[in-house]
C-alpha positions as CSV (number, residue, x, y, z in Angstrom):
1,X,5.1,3.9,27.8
2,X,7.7,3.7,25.0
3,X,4.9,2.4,22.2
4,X,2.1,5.2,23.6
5,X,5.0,7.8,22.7
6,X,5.9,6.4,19.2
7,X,2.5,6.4,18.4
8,X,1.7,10.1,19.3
9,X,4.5,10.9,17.6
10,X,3.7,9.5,14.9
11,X,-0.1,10.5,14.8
12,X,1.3,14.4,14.6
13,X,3.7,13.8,11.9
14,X,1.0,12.0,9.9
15,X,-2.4,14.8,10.5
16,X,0.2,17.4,9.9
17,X,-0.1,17.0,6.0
18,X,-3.8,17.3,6.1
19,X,-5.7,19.8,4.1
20,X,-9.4,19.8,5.2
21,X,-11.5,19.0,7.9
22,X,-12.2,15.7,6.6
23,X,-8.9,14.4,6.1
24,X,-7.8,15.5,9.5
25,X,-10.8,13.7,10.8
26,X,-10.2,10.5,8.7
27,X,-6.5,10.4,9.2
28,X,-6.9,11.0,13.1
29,X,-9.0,7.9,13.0
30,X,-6.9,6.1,11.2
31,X,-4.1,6.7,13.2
32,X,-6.7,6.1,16.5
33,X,-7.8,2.9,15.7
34,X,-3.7,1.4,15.1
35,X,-2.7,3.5,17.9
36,X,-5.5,1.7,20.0
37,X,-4.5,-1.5,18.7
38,X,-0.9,-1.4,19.1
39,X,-1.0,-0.6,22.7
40,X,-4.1,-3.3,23.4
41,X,-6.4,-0.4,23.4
42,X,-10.3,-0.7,21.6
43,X,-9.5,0.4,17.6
44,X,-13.3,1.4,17.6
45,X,-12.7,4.2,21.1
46,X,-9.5,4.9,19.2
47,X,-11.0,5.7,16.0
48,X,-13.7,8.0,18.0
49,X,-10.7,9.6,19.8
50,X,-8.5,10.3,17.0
51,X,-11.1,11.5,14.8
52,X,-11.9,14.0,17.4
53,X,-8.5,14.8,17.9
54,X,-7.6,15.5,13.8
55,X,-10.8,17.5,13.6
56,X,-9.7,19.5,16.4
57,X,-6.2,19.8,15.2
58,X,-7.5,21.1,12.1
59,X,-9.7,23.7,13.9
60,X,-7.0,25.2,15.8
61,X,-3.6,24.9,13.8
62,X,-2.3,25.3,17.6
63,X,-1.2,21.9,17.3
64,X,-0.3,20.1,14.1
């Protein structure tokens, strides 16, 4: 539980200096894919996810 919080904190902190669309996507893939791999996860479904998640971010500025 510990590792899943670092990483989301650490996901925010890093999409939150994103300019465009594209580098929120990008970076939130990034970010998936470790995230996914540090916690034993699937990089590739993290990747998908995170992308998602930074384009969304992006979209909202609710968030980030």
């Amino acid at each position: 539980m510990r590792s899943k919080f670092i990483v989301l904190a650490f996901t925010g902190l890093f999409l939150a200096g994103c300019n465009t669309l594209g580098e929120s996507a990008l970076a939130g893939a990034g970010v998936g894919a470790v995230g996914a791999a540090a916690v034993g996860g699937n990089p590739v479904t993290g990747a998908a996810i995170g992308a998602v998640g930074g384009a969304y971010c992006y979209q909202t500025n609710n968030i980030c």
